[in-house]
C-alpha positions, 0 to 999 in steps of 0.5 A: 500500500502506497498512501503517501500520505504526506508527499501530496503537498510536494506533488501538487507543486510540482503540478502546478509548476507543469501546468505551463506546458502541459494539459490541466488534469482538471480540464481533462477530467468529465464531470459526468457519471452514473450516481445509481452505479457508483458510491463516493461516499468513503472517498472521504476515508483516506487521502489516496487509493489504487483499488478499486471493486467493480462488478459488472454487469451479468452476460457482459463479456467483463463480468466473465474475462478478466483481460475484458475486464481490464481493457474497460477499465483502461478505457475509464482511465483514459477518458478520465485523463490519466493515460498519457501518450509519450513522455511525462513532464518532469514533476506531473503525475506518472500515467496510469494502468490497471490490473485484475487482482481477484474476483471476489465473493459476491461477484465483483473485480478487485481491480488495482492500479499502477500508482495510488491516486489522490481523491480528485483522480480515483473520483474521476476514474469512479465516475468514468467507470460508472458510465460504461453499459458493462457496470453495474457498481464500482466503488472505491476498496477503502481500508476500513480500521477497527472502533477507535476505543479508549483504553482503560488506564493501567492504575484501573486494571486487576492487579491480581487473580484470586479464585470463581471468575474473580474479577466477575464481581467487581468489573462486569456490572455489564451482564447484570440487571439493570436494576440500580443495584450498586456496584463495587465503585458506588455507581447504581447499575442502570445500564446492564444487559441482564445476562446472568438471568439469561445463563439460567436458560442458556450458554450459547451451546451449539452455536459459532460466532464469527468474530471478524476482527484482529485476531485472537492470541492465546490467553491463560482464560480464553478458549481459543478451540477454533485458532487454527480453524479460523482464518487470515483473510488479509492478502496485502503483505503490507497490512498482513506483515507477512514476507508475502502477500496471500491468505493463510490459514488461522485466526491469529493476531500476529499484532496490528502496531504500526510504531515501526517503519514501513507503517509509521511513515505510511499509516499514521497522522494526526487522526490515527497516531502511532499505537502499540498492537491492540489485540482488539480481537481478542477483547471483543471475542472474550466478551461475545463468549470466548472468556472461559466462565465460571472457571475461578479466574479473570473474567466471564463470556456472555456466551460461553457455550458457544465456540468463536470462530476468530477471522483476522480481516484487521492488521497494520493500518487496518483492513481493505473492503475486499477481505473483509467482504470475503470474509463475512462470505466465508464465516457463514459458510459461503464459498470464496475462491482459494480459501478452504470452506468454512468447516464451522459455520457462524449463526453470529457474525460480529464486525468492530470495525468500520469507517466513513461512506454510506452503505447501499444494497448495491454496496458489495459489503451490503451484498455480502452480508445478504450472503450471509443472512440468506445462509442464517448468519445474524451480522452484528456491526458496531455504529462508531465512535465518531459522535455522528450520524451513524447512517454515514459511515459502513458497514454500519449503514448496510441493510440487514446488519444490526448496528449498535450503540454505546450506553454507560453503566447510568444508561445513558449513550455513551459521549462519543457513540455514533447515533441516528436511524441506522442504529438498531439496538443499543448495548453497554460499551463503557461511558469511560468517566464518572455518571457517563459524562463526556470528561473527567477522571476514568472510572473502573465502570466506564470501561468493558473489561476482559482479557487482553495481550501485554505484548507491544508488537507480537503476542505473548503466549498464554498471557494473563493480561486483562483490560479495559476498553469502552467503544461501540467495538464492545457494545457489539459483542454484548449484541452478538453474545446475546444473539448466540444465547436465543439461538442456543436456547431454541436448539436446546428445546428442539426449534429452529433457529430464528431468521436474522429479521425474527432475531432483530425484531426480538432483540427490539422488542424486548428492549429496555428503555434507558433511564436516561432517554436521549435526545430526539437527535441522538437516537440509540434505537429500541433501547439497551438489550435485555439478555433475560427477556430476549432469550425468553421471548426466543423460546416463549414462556411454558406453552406459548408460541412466540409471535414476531412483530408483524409477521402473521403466523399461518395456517393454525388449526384447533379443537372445539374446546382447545386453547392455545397460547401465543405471546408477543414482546412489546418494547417500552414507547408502543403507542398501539399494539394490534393483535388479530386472528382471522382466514380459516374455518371455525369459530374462536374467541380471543383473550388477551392479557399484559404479563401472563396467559388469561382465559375466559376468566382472566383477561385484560381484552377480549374479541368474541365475535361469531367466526374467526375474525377476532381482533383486540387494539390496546392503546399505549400497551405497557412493554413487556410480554403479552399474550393471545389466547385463542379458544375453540368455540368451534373446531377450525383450521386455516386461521392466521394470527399476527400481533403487530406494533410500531417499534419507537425510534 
């Protein structure tokens, strides 16, 4: 990778010094191009580029011949103004051409130029790319960067282990209820995600969650299994810091530092500072569920049960698109060319890592995460840490992703998380000082702790280092643990596992609403994820049959006399909830009751009507669970039952 980062000022001299005797690049550049065909929105990530991902069209000769491919392409740089016949000028910017790198996952070329371009260029080549009838989409292959988090100081971490999951107590107030309970630092916990109730029905057995990340390194309290089935999907030599570049086999963190050339004249500027490796991957994998639990030492995982497959898409400087959209590919059990298929395919697949652009579903990160959810895998992404709308960066704003913000141990949302209506759901990442204020002095329950590596550049083995950090990077492993528990519990009583919209829908609708509400601005999505509540309305509750928000349950059929129970999960801030049986034969009659299955006997409402057409409407409904129960007045067969809210925002 060749950014140049700060040799810009030198050659726009040198341009402007040539431009006596030589055609302007402005002059020769066509302001035309296709806007349904390109995305410029994450031009703004990086100062220069020299990769781009084009798909083209289906049945075009490019989408099938790579030298097709590259003979368009060169034309697009050539109608852009960055071929240039005979001899350059001394000081103008050296002629471009272009070659194939790979077809990637989800249908596009990885192309890639001779030299890096600067913003105006790659903006022009994009523009011209989009107008020719052979493409369907091209964007920039921008280097995406693991959530920026803010790290703990070393005076707030455990000094010592002492025995069960000792540190449990202490510094995990993240998985307790958020009942205002008091903690160790006199700080009233309202911003939990209730996990130890959730524990007494599941542990995330049976299920992998992907963890697109660093990496992960051995640690003493880390349950590593799947290391070497995970892999590196990281091909530039240069990010990965092999001798060559190519994807190898194993999920390890061989370190990400970048205090040492190449990458400290490269990599680094006033926004993203020379840093220590991060071995970010192994903090978020451990609270997803990779922390072993209950073993007497350190820290406890959300799921524990589950296995984490670690897949390193993040190294030096960060990470390219077209790895990490493979990678999400392959975690779910998608094929990608030259890499072994996945012998553990992920139901969670969680993604702390991010940067600018608007994601649309034409986007190949957006269609890789289709991929994946069409294969069953649930996509959790963290919103950011930028204080912005979350809508403007990626992979946050991909459709069918879950995007989560940060809360502190008051509920509030954390000073610095991203927001806005592509935020789905919000879970603790740490509000790093006192009552989650934007400054002040850290405290020990502003930060998400688990285990770390005490290496500066390359792990140390088996290590017994535990951290803190607070960012959106750790919101999202609460989201994704989570996810694993309902799935867990659903394999556990013999149901299938939910589809990633069934999932989001009940992580939304039993939400809990934070204490401190943020502004209409600001907003977190359907509130802080409740662990307990999410894996019960899951499963359902004794006999019931779980409903999902708005999606009408078919075809149910009863006895004269029979009862049936469904039950729906309504978050707080419903204005109405609409609950209906209709379609069949027969005759039924419908109750319905806030907190517990009713009868005849015992209803809050009630729909009797002659036939199968019930219907109750409860104005403002409390959140919780509610339940439907139908009776057969007569036998029938056939009939539809939906309970539909609008979630608040």
């Amino acid at each position: 990778m060749n950014n140049n980062v700060f040799r810009r000022g030198v050659l726009a001299a040198a341009l402007a010094a040539a431009m006596a005797s030589t055609v302007s690049f402005a002059a020769a550049v066509s302001p035309t191009g296709d806007p349904a065909r390109m995305d410029l929105t994450s031009l703004q990530g990086q100062p220069t580029f020299n990769r781009f991902i084009v798909t083209y069209r289906q049945g075009s000769s490019e989408r099938a011949n790579h030298a097709a491919a590259v003979q368009t392409a060169t034309a697009a740089l050539n109608r852009a103004g960055l071929v240039r016949a005979g001899r350059s000028v001394a000081g103008a910017p050296a002629s471009v051409s272009m070659r194939f790198q790979r077809k990637l996952a989800v249908g596009g070329d990885l192309l890639r130029t001779s030299r890096s371009l600067d913003r105006t260029e790659a903006e022009a080549l994009i523009r011209q790319l989009s107008t020719d009838p052979a493409v369907a989409y091209v964007v920039p292959d921008v280097m995406r960067h693991r959530v920026r988090d803010v790290a703990a100081s070393t005076l707030l971490q455990p000094q010592t282990v002492t025995p069960n999951d000792t540190y449990y107590a202490k510094y995990q107030w993240n998985l307790k209820a958020p009942d205002g309970t008091v903690t160790t630092e006199g700080h009233a916990n309202l911003g939990g995600t209730n996990v130890n109730n959730a524990w007494d029905l599941a542990d995330g057995t049976g299920v992998v969650i992907a963890v697109l990340d660093t990496g992960i390194t051995t640690h003493v309290d880390v349950d590593t299994s799947l290391g070497d089935a995970g892999y590196d999907f990281i091909v530039d030599s240069f990010v990965s810091g092999r001798a060559t570049d190519g994807r190898v086999p194993g999920g390890w963190d061989t370190g990400d530092w970048t205090t040492e050339e190449p990458w400290l004249t490269e990599c680094t500027d006033a926004t993203h500072p020379p840093e220590d490796s991060s071995w970010h991957g192994t903090h978020v994998a451990s609270t997803a569920g990779a922390e072993l639990t209950n073993n007497a030492r350190g820290m406890a995982g959300i799921a524990h049960g589950a296995k984490i497959l670690p897949v390193r898409v993040l190294g030096h400087c960060g990470g390219y698109d077209s790895d990490i959209n493979d990678a999400i590919v392959w975690a779910a059990g998608g094929h990608v060319d030259g890499v072994p298929d996945n012998t553990h395919p992920a139901k969670v697949i969680n993604l702390s890592l991010g940067g600018p652009g608007t994601c649309k579903a034409k986007d190949p990160a957006a269609q890789a995460v289709a991929a994946a959810n069409a294969l069953g895998a649930v996509v959790v992404v963290a919103a950011g840490n930028e204080d912005i709308d979350a809508s403007k960066t990626s992979p946050a704003s991909c459709p069918g992703v879950i995007t989560v913000a940060s809360t502190g141990i008051t509920s509030r949302r954390a000073f610095y998380s991203n927001y806005g209506k592509a935020v789905e759901i919000a879970a603790p990442g740490g509000g790093v000082y006192e009552n989650d204020a934007d400054s002040g002095t850290p405290v020990n329950d502003g930060f998400i702790w688990q285990a770390l590596n005490s290496g500066a550049t390359t792990p140390v083995p088996n290590d017994t280092l535990y951290g803190g950090y607070a960012g959106t990077s750790q919101a999202t492993p609460h989201v994704a643990g989570v996810v694993a528990l309902m799935q867990s519990a659903r394999l556990a009583a013999g149901m299938a596992l939910m589809t990633p919209a069934e999932v989001l829908a009940t992580l939304q609708q039993t939400a809990h609403a934070p204490s401190v509400k943020p502004p209409a601005n600001r907003r977190i999505g359907a509130g802080i994820v409740d662990a307990d509540a999410a894996v019960r309305a899951a499963v359902g509750d004794g006999d019931a049959t779980v409903l999902t928000n708005g999606v009408p349950l078919m075809g149910q059929s009863g006895s004269t006399g029979s009862s049936t129970v469904y039950m729906l999960s309504v978050p707080a801030g419903v204005h109405t909830l609409s609950l209906r049986a209709d379609g069949g034969r027969g005759n039924v009659s419908m109750y319905v009751k806030a907190g517990a299955a009713g009868g005849a006997s015992d209803y809050d409402y009630k729909s009797a009507r002659p036939g199968n057409r019930e219907s109750v409407v409860v104005p403002r409904p409390a959140a919780g669970s509610w339940y439907v129960t139908v009776v057969g007045e007569t036998a029938f067969t056939g009939m539809n039952v939906v309970g539909s809210f609008r979630a608040p925002r």
